[in-house]
N, C-alpha and C positions, 0 to 999 in steps of 0.2 A: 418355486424352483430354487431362487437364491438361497431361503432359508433352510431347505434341504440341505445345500452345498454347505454352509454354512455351518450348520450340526453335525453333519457329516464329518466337515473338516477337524470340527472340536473331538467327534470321538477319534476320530484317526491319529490326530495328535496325542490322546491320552494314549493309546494303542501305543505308538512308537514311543512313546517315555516309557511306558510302561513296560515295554519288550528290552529294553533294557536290563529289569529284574530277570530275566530269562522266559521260560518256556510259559509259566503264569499268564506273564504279562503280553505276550503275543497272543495266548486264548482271550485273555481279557480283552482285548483292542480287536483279534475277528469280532467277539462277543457285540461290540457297540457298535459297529460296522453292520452288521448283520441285520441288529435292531433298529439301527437306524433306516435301514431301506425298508421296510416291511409298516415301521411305527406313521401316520398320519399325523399331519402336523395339525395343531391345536387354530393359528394365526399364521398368514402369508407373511411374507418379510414385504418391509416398504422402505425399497432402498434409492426410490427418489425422492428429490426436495424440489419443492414448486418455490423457486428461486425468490421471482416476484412475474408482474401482472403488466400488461402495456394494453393499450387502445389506441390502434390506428385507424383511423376512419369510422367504420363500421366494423369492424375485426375486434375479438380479442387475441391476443399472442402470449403465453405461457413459456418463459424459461426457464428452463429444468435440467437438477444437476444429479448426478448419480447413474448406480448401473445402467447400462441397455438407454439411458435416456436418448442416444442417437441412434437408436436401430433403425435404420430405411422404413419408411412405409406410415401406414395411416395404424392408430391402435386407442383400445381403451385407458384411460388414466384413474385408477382405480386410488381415492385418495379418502384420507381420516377413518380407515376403518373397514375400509370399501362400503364407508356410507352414502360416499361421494361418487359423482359416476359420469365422464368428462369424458367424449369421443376429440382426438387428436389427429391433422391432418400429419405429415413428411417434415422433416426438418426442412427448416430456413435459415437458420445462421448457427453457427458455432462463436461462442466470446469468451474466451480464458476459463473453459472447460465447462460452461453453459450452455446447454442445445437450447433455441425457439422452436415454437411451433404454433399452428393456427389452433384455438377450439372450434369445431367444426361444430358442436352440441354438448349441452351439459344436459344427462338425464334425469341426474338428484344430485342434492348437496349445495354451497357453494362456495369455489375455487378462492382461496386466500392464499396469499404471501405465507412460507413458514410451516406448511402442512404439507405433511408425506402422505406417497404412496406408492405405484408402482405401474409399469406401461404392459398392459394382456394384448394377448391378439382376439379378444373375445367380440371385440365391437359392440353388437347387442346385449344392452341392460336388462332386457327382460324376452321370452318369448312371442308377449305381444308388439316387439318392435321392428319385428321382422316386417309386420304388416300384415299376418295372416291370419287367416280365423282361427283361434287357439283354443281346445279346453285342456285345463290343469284335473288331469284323473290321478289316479293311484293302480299302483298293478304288486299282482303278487309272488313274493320271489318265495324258495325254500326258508328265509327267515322273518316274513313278514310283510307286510304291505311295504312301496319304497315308491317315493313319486316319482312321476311323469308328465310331459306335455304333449297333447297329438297339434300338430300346426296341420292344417289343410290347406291343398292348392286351391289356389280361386276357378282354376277352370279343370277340370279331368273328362279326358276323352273317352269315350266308350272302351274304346283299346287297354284304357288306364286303371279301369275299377278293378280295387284289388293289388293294388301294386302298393308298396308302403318301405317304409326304412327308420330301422332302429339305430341311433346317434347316442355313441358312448365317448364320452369325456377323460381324460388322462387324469394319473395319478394326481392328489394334491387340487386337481382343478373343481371346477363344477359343469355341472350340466349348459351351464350358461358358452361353455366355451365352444359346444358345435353348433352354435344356431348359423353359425358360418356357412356351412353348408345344407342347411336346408333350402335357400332361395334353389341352387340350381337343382336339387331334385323337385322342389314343385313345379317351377318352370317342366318338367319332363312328364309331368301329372301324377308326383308321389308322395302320398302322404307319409308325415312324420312322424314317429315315435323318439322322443329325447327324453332318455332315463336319467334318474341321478341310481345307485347302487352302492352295496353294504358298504359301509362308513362314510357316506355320505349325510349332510345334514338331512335331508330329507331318505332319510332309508334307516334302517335295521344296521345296528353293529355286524363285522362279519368277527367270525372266531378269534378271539383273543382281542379284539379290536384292531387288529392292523390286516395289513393289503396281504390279497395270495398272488401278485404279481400278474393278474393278470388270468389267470389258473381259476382263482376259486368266482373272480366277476364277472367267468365267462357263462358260468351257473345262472346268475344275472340276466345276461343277455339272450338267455334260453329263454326264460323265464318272460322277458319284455316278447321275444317272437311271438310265444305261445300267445300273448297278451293279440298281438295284431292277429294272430289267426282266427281269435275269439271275434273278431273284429271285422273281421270278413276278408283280410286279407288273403292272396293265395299265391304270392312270391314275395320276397320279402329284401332288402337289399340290408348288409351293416354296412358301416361308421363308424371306424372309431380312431379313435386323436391317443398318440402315447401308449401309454398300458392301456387305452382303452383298445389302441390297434391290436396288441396281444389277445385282450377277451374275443376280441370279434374274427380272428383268425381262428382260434380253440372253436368258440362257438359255432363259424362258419368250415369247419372240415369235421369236429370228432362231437359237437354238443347234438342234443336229442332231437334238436331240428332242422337240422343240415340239408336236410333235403328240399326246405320250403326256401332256402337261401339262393339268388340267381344270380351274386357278386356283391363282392367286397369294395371297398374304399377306406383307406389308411392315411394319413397324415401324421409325418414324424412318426411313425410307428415303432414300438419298444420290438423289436422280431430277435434281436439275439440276446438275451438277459446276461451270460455268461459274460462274453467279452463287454454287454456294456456296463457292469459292474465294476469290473477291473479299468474300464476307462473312469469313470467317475471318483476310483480312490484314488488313481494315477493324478488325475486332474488336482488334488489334496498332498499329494506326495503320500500316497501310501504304498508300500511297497509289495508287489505282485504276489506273492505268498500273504501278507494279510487278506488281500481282496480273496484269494482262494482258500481260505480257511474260511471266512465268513459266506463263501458263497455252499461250500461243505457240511456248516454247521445249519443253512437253512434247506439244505434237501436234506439233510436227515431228520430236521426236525427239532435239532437240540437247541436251537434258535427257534422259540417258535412262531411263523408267520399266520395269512389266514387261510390257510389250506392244511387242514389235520392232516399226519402223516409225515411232511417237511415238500416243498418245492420241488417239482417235478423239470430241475434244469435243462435235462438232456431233448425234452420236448419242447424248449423255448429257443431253440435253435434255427437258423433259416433253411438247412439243409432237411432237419424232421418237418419244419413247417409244409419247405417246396412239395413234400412228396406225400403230403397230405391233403392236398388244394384240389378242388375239383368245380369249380367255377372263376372266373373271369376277375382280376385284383385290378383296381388303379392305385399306385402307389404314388403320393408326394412324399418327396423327400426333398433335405437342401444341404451343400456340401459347408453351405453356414452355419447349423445345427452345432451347438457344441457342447449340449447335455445327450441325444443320444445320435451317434456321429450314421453317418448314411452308409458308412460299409454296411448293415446288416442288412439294410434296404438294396443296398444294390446286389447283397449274397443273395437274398430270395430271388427277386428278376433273374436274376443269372442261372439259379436253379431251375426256374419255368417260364423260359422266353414264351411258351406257349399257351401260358395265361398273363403271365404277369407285365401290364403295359407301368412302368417306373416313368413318372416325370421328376426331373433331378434339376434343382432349382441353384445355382452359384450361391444366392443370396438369401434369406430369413433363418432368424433364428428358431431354437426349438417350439413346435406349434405355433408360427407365427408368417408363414407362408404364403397364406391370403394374403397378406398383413402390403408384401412386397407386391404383388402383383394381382390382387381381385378380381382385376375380369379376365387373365389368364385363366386363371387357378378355376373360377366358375367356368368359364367354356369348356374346361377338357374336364371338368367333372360333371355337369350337364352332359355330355355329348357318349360319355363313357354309359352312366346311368339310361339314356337312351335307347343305346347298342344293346342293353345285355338281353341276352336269351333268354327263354322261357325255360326254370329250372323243369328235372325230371326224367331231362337226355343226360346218362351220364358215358361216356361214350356211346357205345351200341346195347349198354343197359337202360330199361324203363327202371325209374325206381317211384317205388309205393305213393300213392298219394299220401303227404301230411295226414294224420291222426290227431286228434288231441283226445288223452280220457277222459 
């Protein structure tokens, strides 16, 4: 995310010199605006420093300087590369702009004085650290084979067989980032599907090589369904964190499988693309008519992102989302988010008090929500995953049993 902002801000800034030369120079700066949100970043930005190192008792303690390094909560410290891989408890002390904090576990690597990296809300370093029985398969999208991990619950109910749930990850992240939320759907007796998707290192490029916002990796998460139903599944719950909450919203009201779908689950979800576009150039100092030329030049396509044709904005809206929904959302959100802001979260709920249950959290940053409150955040999504109905009622319509060809 920082390094987004960061590129961001550089094209932005050439944009407003450049809109200086006139009318040129304002296409040229939407132009890199445009590109910038659509292009996949190559390397994460690692904009903390691991100060130095203390040993108190039995403890080690990590001081650390740089963005986010004081964000509330427990998180991963992703350092030299993210070859390094250091779970961290809450701050402990602040000293002349140095946060502490406890390592709770190092999973690889080891922590020295003078080596960067950066705090995720990812926690688990791998699928197997969840603790559950995991195989690493492969499933097949429209471009290619793109990996996957099924996690299994250690105990499923009779009531349970056949219940499963596909966990999509946010722009720029990995698949590593929802393993968050699989303890409380096992806890519920529900097997996991966690994809990674086009342009991901493990997957197929999508068109042109950059992101369709959301739009083209909902294709993706059709495609992970179809995979569970091969599987034996016969309802099917999404997941998804960021734009990965955009895929699974598309996916779960308008994708080929929407029927096998018996609720959603969001965190931080990307739900209005439009206004959060214009927040994130605003956040740059770019000025409102650039964020709208480049948001123009990617629905028509003259920007091109990974969705042939150009961005379909007018459907990444909360208002087209609400009135598309046809099963049961738990939405996290946190009014601490401050890459994509919780208006669009609470426009949805507002739209469908009558599916949409919104938990709106004062405190975490973007996807980092566990991070502040873990056994909250597990209880009301455990208990929501619980609750939900047996797709197939849709009002007083029966709709068709799943097919696959």
């Amino acid at each position: 995310m920082q390094r987004w902002e960061s590129k961001l801000s550089r094209a932005v800034g050439y944009g407003l010199g450049a809109a200086a030369l006139g009318l040129a120079g304002v296409v040229a700066g939407g132009t890199a605006l445009a590109r910038r949100v659509v292009t996949p970043d190559l390397s994460p930005a690692e904009p903390v420093l691991l100060d130095r190192i203390e040993r108190e008792d039995d403890r080690i303690i990590v001081w650390l300087r740089g963005r986010h390094a004081d964000l509330p909560g427990q998180y991963s410290l992703l350092f030299n590369g993210d070859a390094g891989h250091a779970r961290v408890g809450p701050v402990l002390a602040i000293d002349r702009g140095a946060v502490s904090r406890q390592v709770l576990q190092v999973d690889r690597g080891v922590l020295q004085a003078g080596a960067r990296g950066r705090l995720t809300g990812w926690w688990y370093a791998t699928p197997e650290a969840v603790g559950l029985r995991t195989e690493r398969i492969h499933y097949e999208t429209e471009l290619g084979a793109a990996e996957a991990w099924i996690l299994h619950p250690q105990k499923v109910r009779r009531s349970q067989r056949g219940r499963w749930a596909v966990h999509v990850h946010g722009r720029g992240a990995l698949p590593e980032e929802t393993l968050r939320g699989v303890l409380p759907l096992a806890r519920a007796g529900i097997t996991s599907l966690v994809i990674s998707y086009r342009n991901d290192p493990g997957a197929p490029a999508g068109d042109y090589g950059r992101y369709g916002m959301g739009v083209a990796e909902s294709r993706d998460v059709d495609a992970a369904i179809a995979e569970t139903l091969r599987r034996g599944a016969l309802r099917v719950t999404l997941f998804g964190w960021s734009m990965g909450g955009t895929a699974v919203l598309r996916s779960g009201t308008t994708g080929r499988y929407a029927a096998a779908v018996d609720g959603l689950i969001l965190d931080s979800p990307a739900v209005d693309w439009p206004a959060l576009l214009r927040h994130q150039a605003a956040a740059v100092a770019a000025p409102r008519p650039l964020a709208d030329l480049g948001i123009t030049l990617l629905k028509r396509g003259v920007v091109r992102g990974g969705e042939p044709g150009g961005i379909d904005f007018p459907s990444l809206r909360p208002q087209t989302v609400g009135r598309a929904l046809q099963v049961p959302v738990l939405l996290h959100a946190s009014r601490g988010d401050s890459f994509v802001p919780c208006a669009g979260a609470e426009a949805l709920a507002a739209s469908r008090p009558d599916l949409v249950q919104l938990r709106l959290q004062d405190e975490g940053e973007h996807v980092k929500l566990w991070n502040t409150d873990p056994e909250g955040w597990e209880a009301v999504t455990e208990q929501f995953a619980r609750a939900l109905p047996k797709p197939g009622w849709r009002g007083d319509l029966l709709v068709p049993p799943v097919r696959l060809d």
